[in-house]
VMD Tcl script that builds the backbone (N, CA, C; Angstrom):
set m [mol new atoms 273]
animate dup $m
set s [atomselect $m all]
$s set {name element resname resid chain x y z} {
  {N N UNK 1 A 0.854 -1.178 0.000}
  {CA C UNK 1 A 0.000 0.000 0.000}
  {C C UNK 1 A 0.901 1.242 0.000}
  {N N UNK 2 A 0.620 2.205 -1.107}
  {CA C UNK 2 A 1.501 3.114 -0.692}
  {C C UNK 2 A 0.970 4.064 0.198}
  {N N UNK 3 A 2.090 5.021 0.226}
  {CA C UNK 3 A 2.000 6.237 1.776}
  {C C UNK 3 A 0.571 7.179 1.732}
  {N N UNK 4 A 0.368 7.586 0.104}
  {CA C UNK 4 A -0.932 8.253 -0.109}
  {C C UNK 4 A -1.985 7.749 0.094}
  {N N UNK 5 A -2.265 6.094 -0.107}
  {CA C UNK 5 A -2.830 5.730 0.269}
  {C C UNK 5 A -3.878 5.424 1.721}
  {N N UNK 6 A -2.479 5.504 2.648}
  {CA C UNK 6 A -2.504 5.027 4.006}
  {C C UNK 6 A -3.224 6.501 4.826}
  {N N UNK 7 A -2.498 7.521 3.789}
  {CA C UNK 7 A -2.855 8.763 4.373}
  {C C UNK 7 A -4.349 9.053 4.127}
  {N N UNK 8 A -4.743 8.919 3.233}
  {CA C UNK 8 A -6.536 9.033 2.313}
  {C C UNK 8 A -7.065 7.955 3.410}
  {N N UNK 9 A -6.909 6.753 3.911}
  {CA C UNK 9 A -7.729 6.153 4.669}
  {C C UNK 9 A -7.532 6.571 6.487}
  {N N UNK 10 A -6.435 7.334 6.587}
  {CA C UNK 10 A -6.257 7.982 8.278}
  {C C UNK 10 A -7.340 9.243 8.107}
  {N N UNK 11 A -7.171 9.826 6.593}
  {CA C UNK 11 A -8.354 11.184 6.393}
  {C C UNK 11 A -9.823 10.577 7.052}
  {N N UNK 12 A -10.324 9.452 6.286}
  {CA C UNK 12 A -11.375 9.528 5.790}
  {C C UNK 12 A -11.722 8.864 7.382}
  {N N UNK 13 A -11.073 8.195 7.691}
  {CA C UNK 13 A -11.363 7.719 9.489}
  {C C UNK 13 A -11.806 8.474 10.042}
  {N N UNK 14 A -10.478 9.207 10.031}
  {CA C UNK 14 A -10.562 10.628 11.249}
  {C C UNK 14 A -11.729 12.108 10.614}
  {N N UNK 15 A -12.066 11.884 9.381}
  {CA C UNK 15 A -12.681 13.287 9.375}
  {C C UNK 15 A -13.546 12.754 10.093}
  {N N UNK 16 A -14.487 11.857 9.636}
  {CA C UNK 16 A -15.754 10.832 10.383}
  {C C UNK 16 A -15.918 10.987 11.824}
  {N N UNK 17 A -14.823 10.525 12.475}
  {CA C UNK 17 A -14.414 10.692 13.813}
  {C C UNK 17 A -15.108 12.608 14.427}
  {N N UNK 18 A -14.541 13.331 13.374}
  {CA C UNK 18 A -14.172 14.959 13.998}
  {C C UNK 18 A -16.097 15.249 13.616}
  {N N UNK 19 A -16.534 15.019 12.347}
  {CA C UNK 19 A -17.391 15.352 12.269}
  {C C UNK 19 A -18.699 15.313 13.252}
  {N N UNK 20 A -18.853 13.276 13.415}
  {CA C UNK 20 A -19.415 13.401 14.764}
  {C C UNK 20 A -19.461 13.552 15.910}
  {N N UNK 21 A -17.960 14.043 16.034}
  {CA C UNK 21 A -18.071 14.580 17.919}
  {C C UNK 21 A -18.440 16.157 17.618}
  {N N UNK 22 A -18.390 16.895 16.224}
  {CA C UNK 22 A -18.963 17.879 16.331}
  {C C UNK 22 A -20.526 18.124 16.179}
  {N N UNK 23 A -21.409 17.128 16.156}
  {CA C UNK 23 A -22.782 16.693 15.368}
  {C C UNK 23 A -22.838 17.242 14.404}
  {N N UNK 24 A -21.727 17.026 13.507}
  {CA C UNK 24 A -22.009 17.165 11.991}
  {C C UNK 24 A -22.119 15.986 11.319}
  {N N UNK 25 A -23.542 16.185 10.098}
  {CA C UNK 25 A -23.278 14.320 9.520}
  {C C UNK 25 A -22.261 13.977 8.809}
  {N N UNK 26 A -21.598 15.005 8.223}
  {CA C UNK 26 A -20.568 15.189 7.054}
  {C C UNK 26 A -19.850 16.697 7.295}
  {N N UNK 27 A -18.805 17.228 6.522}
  {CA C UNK 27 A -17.836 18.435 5.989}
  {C C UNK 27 A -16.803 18.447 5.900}
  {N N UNK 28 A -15.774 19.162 5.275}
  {CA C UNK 28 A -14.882 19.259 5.104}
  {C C UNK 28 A -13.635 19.799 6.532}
  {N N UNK 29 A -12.888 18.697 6.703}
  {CA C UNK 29 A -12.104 18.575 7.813}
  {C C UNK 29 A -10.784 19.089 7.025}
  {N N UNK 30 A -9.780 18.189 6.104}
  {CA C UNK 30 A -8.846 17.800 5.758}
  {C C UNK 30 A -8.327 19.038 4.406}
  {N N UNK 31 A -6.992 19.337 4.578}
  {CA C UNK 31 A -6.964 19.802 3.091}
  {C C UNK 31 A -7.245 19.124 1.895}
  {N N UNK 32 A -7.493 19.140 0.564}
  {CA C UNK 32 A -7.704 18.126 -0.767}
  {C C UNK 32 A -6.056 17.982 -0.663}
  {N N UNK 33 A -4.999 18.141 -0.560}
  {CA C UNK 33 A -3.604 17.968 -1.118}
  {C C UNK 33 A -3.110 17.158 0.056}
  {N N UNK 34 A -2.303 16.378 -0.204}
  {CA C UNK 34 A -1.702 15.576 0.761}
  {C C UNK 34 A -0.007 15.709 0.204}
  {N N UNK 35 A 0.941 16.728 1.112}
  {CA C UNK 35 A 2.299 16.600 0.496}
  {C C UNK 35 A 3.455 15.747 1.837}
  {N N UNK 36 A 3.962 15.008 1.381}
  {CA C UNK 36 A 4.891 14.201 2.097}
  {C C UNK 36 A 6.269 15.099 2.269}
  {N N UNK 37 A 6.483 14.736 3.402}
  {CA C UNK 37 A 7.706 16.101 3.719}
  {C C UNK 37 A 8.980 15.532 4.815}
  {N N UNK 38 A 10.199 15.206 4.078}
  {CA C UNK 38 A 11.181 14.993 4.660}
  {C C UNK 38 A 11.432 15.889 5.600}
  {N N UNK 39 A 11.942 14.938 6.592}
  {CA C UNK 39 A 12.485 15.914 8.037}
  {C C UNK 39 A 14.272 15.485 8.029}
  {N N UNK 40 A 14.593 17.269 7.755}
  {CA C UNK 40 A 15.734 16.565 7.372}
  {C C UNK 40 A 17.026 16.632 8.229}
  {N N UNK 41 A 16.425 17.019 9.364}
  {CA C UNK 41 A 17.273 17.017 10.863}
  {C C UNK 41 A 16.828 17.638 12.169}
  {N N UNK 42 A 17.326 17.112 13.652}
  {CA C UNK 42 A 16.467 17.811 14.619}
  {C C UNK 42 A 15.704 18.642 14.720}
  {N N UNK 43 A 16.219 20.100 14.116}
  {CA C UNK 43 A 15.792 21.707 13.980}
  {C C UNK 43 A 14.464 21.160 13.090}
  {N N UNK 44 A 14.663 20.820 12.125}
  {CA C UNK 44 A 13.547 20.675 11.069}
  {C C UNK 44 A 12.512 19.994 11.470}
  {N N UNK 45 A 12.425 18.775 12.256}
  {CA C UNK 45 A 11.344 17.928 12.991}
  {C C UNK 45 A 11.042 18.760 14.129}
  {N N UNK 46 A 11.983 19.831 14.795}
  {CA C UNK 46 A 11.519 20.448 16.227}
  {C C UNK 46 A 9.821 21.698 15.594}
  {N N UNK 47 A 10.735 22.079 13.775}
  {CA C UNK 47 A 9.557 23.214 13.155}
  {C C UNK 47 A 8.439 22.498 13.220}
  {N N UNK 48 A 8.706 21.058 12.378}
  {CA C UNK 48 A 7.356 20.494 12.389}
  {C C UNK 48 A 6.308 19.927 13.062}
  {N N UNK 49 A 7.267 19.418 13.915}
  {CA C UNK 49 A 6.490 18.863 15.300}
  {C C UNK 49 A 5.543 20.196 16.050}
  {N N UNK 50 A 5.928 21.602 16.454}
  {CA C UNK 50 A 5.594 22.256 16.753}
  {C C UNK 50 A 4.206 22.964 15.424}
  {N N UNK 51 A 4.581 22.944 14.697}
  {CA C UNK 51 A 3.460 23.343 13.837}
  {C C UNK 51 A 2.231 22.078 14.096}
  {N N UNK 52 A 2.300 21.259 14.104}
  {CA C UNK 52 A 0.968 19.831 14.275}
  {C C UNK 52 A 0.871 20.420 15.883}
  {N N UNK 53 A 1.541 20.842 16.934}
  {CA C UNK 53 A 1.154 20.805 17.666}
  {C C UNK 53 A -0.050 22.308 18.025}
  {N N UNK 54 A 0.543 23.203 17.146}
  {CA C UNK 54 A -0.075 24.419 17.135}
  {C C UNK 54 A -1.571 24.423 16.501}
  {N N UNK 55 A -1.984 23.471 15.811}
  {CA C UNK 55 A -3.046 23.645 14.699}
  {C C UNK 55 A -4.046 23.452 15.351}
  {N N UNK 56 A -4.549 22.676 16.703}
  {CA C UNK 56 A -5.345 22.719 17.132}
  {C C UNK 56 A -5.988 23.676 17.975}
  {N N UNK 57 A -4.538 24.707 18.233}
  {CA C UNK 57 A -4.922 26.250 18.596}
  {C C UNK 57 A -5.447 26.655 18.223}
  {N N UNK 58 A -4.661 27.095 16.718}
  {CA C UNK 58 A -5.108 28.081 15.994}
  {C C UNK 58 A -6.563 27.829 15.058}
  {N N UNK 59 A -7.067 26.485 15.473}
  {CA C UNK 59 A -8.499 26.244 14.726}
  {C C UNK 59 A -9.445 26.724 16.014}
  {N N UNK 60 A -9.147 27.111 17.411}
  {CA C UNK 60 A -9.811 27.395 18.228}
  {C C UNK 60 A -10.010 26.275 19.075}
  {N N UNK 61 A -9.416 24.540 19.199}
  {CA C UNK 61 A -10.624 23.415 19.401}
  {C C UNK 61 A -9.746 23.612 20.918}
  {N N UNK 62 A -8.365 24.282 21.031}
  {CA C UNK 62 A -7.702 24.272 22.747}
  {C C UNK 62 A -7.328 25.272 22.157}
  {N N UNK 63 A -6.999 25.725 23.752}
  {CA C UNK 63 A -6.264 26.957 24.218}
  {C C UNK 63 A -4.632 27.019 24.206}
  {N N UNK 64 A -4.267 25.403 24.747}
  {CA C UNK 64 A -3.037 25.534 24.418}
  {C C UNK 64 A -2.471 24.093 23.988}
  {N N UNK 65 A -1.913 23.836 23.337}
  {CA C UNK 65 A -1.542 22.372 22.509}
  {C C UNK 65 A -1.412 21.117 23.729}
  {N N UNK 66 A -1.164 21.571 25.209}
  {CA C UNK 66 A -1.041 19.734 25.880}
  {C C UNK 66 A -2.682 19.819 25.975}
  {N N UNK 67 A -3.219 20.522 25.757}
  {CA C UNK 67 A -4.963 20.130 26.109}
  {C C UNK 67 A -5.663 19.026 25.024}
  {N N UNK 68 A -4.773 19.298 24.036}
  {CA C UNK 68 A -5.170 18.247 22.675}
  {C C UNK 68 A -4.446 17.142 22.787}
  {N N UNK 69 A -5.851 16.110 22.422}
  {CA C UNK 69 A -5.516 14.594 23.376}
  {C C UNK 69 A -5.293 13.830 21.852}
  {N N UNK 70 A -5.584 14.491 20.862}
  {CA C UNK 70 A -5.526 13.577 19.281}
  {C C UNK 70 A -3.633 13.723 19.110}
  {N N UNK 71 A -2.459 14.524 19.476}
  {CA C UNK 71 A -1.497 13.934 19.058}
  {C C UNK 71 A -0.464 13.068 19.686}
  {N N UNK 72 A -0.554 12.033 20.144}
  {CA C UNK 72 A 0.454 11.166 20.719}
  {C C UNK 72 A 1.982 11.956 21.053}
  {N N UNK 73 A 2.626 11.676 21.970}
  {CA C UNK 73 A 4.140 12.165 21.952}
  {C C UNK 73 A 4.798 11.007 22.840}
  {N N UNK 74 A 5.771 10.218 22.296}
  {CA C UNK 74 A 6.455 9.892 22.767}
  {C C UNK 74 A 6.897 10.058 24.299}
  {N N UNK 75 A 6.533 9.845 25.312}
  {CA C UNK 75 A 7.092 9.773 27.028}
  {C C UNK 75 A 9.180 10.840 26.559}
  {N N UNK 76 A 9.628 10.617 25.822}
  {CA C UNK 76 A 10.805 11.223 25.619}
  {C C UNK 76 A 10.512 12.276 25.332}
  {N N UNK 77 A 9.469 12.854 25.089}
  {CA C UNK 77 A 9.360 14.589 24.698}
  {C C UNK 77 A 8.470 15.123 25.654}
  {N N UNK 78 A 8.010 14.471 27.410}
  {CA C UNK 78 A 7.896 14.695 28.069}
  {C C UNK 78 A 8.404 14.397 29.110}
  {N N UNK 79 A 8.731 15.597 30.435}
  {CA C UNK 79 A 9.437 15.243 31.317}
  {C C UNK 79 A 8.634 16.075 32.611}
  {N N UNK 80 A 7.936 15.153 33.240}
  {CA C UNK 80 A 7.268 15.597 34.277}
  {C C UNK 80 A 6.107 16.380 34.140}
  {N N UNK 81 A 5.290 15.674 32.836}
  {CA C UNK 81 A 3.906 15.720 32.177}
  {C C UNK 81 A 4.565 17.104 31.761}
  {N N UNK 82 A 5.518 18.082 31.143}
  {CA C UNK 82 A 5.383 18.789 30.790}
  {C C UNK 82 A 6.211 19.347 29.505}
  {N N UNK 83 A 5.911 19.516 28.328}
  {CA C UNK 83 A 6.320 19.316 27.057}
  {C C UNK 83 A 7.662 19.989 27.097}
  {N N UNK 84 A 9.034 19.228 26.401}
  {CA C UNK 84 A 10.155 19.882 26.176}
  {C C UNK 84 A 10.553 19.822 24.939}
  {N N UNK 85 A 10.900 20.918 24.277}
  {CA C UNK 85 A 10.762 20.873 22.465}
  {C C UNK 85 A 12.037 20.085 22.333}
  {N N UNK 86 A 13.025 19.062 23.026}
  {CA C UNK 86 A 13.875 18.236 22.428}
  {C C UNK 86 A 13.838 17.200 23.474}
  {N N UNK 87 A 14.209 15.935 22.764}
  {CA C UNK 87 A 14.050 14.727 23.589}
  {C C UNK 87 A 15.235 14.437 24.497}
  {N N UNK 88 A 15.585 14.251 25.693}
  {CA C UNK 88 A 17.193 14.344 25.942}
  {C C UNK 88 A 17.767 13.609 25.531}
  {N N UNK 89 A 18.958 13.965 25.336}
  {CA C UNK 89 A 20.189 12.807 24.793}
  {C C UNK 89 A 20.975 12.168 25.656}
  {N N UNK 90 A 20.836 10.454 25.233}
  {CA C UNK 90 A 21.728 9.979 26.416}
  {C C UNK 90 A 23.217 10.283 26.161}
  {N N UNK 91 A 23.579 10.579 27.495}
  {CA C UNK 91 A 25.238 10.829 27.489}
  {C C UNK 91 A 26.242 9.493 27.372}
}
mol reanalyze $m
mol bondsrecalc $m
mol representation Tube
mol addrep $m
């Protein structure tokens, strides 16, 4: 299966999902474009990671990104329930 693929069926799950916890029967959740995007070192995954974490702000659904329970994080990018924009490095 390829990646576009996998991505069109996480859409079509999750809009479903968003629509009815909003009691909508249907609408538009998702952008139409789906672009795949190399991360092409720490700095660059720290931009992106922080942008997915911001979007649920800036759509209004939280106030501040740990209130949003839809993005998983790794236990390594938290330290004492409280978000640190790098994972530590073992020495």
């Amino acid at each position: 299966m390829a990646i576009g693929e996998i991505v069109k069926s996480i859409k079509s799950v999750t809009a479903r999902q968003i629509n009815h916890r909003r009691g909508q029967p249907r609408g538009s959740v998702w952008m139409t474009d789906y672009y795949e995007r190399n991360v092409r070192d720490d700095q660059d995954f720290e931009v992106k990671l922080e942008y997915m974490r911001q979007n649920p702000v800036k759509q209004g659904l939280v106030k501040r990104p740990e209130e949003w329970d839809a993005l998983w994080l790794n236990d390594e990018f938290l330290r004492d329930g409280a978000w640190v924009r790098r994972p530590p490095k073992d020495n």
